[in-house]
C-alpha positions in Angstrom: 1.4 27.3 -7.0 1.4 25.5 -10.6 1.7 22.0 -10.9 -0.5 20.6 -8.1 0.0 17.0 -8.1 -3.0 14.9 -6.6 -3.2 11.6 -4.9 -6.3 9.2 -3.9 -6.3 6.7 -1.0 -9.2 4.6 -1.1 -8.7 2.7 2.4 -9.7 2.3 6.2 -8.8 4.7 9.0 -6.4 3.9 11.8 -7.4 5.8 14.6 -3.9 4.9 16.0 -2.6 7.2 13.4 0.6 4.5 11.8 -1.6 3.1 8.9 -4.3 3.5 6.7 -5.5 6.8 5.8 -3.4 8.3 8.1 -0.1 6.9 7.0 -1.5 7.8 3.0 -1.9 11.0 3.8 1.3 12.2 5.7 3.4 10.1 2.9 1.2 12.1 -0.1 2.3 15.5 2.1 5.7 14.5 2.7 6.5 13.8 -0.9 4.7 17.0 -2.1 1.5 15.8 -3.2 -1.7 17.1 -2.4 -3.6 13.5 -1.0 -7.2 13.2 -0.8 -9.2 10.0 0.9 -12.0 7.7 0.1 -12.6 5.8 3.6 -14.1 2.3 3.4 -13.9 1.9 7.3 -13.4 2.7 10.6 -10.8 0.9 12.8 -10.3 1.3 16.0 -7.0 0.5 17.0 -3.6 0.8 18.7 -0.1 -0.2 18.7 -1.5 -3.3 20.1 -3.8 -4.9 17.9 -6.9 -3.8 16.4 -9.9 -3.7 18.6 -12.8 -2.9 16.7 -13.5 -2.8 12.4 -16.6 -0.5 11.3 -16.8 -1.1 7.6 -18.6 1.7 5.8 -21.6 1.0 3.1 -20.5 0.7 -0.8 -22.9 3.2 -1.3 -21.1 5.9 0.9 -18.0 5.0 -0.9 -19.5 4.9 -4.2 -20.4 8.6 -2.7 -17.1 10.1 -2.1 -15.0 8.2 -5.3 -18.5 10.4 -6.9 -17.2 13.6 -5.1 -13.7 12.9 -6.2 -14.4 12.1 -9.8 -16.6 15.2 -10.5 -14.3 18.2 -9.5 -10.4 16.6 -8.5 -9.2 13.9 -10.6 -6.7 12.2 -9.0 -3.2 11.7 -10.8 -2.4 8.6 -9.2 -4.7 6.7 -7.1 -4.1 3.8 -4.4 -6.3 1.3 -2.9 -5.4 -0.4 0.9 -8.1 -1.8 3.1 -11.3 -2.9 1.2 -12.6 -5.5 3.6 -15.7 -7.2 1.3 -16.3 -8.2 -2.1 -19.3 -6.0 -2.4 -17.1 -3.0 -1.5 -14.3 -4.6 -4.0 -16.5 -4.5 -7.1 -18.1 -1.3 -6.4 -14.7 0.5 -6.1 -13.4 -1.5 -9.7 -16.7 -0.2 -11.2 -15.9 4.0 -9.7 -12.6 3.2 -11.4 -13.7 2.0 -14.7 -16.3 4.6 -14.7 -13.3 7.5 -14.6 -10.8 5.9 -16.1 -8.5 6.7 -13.6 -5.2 3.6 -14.8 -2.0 4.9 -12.4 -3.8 2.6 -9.8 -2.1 0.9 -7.1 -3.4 -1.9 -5.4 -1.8 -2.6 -1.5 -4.1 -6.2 -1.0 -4.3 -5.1 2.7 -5.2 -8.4 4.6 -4.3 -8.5 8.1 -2.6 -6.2 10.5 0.1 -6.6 12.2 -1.1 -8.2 15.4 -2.8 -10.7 13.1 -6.3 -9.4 12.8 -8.0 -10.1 9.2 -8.5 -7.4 7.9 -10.4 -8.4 4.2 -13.1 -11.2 4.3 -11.4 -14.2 2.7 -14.6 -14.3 0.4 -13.2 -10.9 -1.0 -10.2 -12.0 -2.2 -11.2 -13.8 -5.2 -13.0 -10.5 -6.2 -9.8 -8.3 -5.5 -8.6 -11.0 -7.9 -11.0 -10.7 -10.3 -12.0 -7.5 -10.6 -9.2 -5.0 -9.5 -6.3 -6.7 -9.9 -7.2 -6.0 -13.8 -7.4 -2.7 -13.6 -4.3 -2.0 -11.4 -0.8 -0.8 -12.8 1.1 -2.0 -9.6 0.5 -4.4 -6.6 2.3 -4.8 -3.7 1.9 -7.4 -1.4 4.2 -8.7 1.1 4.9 -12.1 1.6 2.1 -13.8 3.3 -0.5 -11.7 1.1 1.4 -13.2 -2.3 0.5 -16.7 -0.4 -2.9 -15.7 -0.2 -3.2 -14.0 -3.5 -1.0 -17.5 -5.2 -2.3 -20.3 -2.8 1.4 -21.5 -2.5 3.7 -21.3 0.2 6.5 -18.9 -0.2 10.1 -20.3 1.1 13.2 -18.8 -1.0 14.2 -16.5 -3.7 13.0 -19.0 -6.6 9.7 -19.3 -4.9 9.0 -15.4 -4.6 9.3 -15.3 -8.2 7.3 -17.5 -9.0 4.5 -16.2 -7.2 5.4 -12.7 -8.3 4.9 -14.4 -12.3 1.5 -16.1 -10.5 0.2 -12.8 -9.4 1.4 -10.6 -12.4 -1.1 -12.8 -14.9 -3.6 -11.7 -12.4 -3.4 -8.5 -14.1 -0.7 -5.7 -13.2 1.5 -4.6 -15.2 4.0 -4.8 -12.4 4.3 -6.8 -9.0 6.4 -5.8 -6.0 7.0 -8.5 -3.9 8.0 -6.9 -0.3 10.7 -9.2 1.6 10.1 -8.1 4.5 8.4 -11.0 6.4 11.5 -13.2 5.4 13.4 -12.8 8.4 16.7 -14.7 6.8 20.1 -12.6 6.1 21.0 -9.2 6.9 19.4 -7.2 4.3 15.9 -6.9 2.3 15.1 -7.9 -0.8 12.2 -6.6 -2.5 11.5 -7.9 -6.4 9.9 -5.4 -9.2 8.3 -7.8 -11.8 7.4 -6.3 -15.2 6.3 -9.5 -17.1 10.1 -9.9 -18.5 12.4 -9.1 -15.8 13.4 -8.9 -12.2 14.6 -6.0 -10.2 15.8 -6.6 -7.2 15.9 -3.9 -4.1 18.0 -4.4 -1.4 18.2 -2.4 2.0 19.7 -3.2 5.6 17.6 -5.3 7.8 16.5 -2.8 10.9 15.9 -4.6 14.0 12.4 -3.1 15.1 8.7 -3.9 16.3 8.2 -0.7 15.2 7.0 -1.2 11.7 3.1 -0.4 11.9 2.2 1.3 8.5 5.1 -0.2 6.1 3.2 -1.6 3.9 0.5 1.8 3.4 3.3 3.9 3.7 5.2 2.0 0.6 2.5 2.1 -1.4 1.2 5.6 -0.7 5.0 6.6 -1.4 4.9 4.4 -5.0 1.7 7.2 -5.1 2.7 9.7 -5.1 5.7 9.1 -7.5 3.2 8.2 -9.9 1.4 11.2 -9.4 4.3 13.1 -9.9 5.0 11.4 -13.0 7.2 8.9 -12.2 7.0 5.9 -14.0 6.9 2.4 -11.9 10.7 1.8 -11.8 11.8 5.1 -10.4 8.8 5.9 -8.0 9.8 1.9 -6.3 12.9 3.3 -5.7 11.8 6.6 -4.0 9.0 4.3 -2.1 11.9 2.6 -1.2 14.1 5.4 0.0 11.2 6.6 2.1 10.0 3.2 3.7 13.8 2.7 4.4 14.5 5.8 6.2 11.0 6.0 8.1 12.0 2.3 9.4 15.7 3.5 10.5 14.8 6.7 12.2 11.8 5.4 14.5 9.7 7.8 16.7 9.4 4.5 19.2 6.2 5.2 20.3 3.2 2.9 21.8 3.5 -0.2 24.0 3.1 -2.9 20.6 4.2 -2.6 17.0 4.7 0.9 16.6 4.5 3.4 13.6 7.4 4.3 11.5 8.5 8.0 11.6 7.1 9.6 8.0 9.0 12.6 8.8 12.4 10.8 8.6 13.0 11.1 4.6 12.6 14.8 4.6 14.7 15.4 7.0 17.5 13.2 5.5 17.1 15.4 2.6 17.5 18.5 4.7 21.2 17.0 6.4 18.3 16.6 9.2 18.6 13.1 11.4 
């Protein structure tokens, strides 16, 4: 085989299976990229919440981005759960220290069933000393909140957030619009500094949307590891988020995982 792309997730481990690690990984496969993990921590967890968080030492992470860097550079690289600021700055300083730039930065904060998921001491490093060094971020709304320290109601004020958080340091913000339940469709916004584009897909009525915001980003990956540039991998993280939400494996008693096999199929005339 010629031409093996390679992706990096630096993130946490769902033992559920819809998120995390897990989702990176099947995403990297499904878009023909060969994905290989970092893992910061141990969750245990369900469609039902989260029920336990084991976060691993900086120094084993330090370890495996180490392993990584020394024998499989990474074409793209994204980072999800993080958890502390300690961990924060040693991962910014493993990236620095390889010069690995297609990085993507999913500010993972809370899962779905509302358990935190970064220290709120951590987020003024993920400010500080990632965002920087990130080509893309993609929060949802109540992350850009966070991220912003504004409250988010409307079109106008999703831009301006998406301005607040791009002179954090990206070269380009996605602002997911999927936690604005108003109108019929989604809107997500692609900010470059100068412009907005604006994605739109058909609101799908759901709980089963565990893993939507790995799975984006991991998709937005592996485009970039394909060499993609930002614009055109949104739109195939897009595609892929889109169809994984609309063709649900409904599985689990809670918020269930979306169904990463769905886009592959659609390209196969497979539903």
């Amino acid at each position: 085989m010629t031409n093996v792309f390679k992706a990096l997730t630096v993130a946490g481990s769902d033992s559920g299976g819809g998120a995390g690690i897990q989702a990176d990984l099947k995403t990297f496969q499904e878009l023909g990229v060969y994905g290989m993990s970092a893992l910061t921590a141990v969750t245990a967890q369900n469609t039902l919440g989260v029920q336990g968080v084991y976060p691993l030492e900086a120094e084993a992470v330090a370890a495996q981005l180490d392993s990584i860097g020394a024998d499989l550079t990474p074409d793209a690289v994204k980072t999800g759960m993080l958890f502390s600021s300690g961990l924060i700055r040693t991962v910014a300083q493993k990236f620095r220290q390889y010069g690995w730039t297609k990085l993507v930065i999913d500010p993972v904060m809370v899962a779905k069933g509302g358990s935190p998921l970064l220290q709120q001491e951590a987020v003024q490093a993920l400010i500080a000393d990632l965002l920087p060094l990130s080509l893309a971020i993609t929060p949802n709304i109540p992350e850009a909140e966070i991220l912003t320290g504004m409250k988010i109601s409307g079109m106008a004020d999703r831009e301006a957030a998406a301005r607040l958080v791009h002179a954090m340091g990206p070269r380009y913000v996605v602002l997911k619009g999927g936690h604005d339940e108003e109108g019929a469709l989604v809107t997500d916004l692609l900010y470059d500094g100068e412009k907005f584009i604006y994605l739109q897909s058909p609101r799908i009525a759901t709980r089963h949307t565990h893993g939507t915001g790995c799975t984006f980003s991991a998709a937005l990956t592996a485009g970039l590891a394909q060499g993609q540039w930002v614009p055109e991998a949104v739109h195939t993280a897009k595609a892929f988020i889109q169809a994984a939400i609309e063709d649900g494996i409904n599985i689990g008693a809670g918020n269930g995982p979306t169904n990463h096999f769905a886009y592959q199929n659609r390209l196969r005339g497979q539903r």
